[in-house]
N, C-alpha and C positions, 0 to 999 in steps of 0.2 A: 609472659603468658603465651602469646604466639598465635599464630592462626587456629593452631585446636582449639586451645584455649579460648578465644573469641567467639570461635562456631560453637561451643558446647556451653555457653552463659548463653548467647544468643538463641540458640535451642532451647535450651530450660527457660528463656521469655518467651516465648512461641507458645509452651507446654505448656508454661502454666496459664496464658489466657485461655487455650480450651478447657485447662483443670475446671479454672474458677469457673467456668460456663458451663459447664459439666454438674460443678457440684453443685452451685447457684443458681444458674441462669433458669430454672425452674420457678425459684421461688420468684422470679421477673415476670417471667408470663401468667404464672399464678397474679400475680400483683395487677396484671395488665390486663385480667380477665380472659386471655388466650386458653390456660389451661383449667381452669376451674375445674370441669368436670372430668378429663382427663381421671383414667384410671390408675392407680400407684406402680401399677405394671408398664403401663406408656410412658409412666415419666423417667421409670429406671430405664428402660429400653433408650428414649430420646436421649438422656443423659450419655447412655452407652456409647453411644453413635457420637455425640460428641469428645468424650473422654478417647475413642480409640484413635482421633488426630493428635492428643497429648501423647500416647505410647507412640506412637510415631514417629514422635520428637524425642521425648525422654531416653528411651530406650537408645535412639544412637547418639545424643549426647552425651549418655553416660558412655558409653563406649569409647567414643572419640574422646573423651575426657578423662577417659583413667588410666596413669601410669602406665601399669602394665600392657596396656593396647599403646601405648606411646605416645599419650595426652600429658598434662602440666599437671594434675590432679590427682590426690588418693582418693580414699573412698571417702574418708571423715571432710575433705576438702569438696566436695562435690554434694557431698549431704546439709553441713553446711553453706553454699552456695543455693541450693534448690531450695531449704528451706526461707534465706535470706530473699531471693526471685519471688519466693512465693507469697509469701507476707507483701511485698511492693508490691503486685499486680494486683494480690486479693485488695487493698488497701485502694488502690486506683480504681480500680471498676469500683468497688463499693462506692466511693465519693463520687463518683460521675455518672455510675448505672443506677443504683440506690439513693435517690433523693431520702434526706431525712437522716444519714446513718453519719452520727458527727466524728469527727478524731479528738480524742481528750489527751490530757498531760500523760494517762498513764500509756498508751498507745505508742508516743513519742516516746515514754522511757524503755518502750520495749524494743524499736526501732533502734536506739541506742546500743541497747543490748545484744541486739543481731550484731549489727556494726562492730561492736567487740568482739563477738564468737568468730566473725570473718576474721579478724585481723590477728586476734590469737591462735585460729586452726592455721594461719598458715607461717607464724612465726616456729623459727625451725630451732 
């Protein structure tokens, strides 16, 4: 995989804990009482402000990460990978920032099933 390689998975972890807090981390201070009254315009806005350190990140690990820039990566290999990133991070914050949200059988078989799509997108 290689040094790209390593910095553009480890980027796409970066990205996607602002994603998840971005897209989330709302309904958290909503829960916390922080944003209750918050107008649906402030929340898009905050979220905004959150989500532009994900494009931050995203944005040049896909770069750093694709073939044709001279990464280890296609396209399907990197979409694959971010979607596989992002399921694990949404899935950790949930269990440790979200009291109450359990992991069931069918969650685990879907985690499986990522697992799979990783190791078939990149069988050649």
């Amino acid at each position: 995989m290689g040094m790209r390689g390593f910095w553009t998975v480890l980027m796409l972890v970066f990205s996607n804990i602002f994603m998840t807090f971005a897209w989330y981390g709302h309904l958290k201070l909503n829960e916390m009482k922080i944003s209750t009254g918050w107008p649906l315009i402030l929340v898009i806005l905050f979220s905004w402000g959150i989500a532009f350190f994900e494009y931050c990140l995203t944005v040049p690990a896909n770069r750093i990460g694709f073939q044709a820039n001279g990464g280890p990566f296609n396209l399907l290999q990197l979409k694959v990978i971010q979607e596989v990133v992002s399921l694990t991070i949404f899935t950790l914050i949930v269990m440790f920032v979200f009291k109450g949200q359990t992991i069931h059988w069918n969650h685990i078989a879907v985690f499986v099933c990522l697992v799979l799509a990783v190791f078939f997108v990149f069988l050649k």
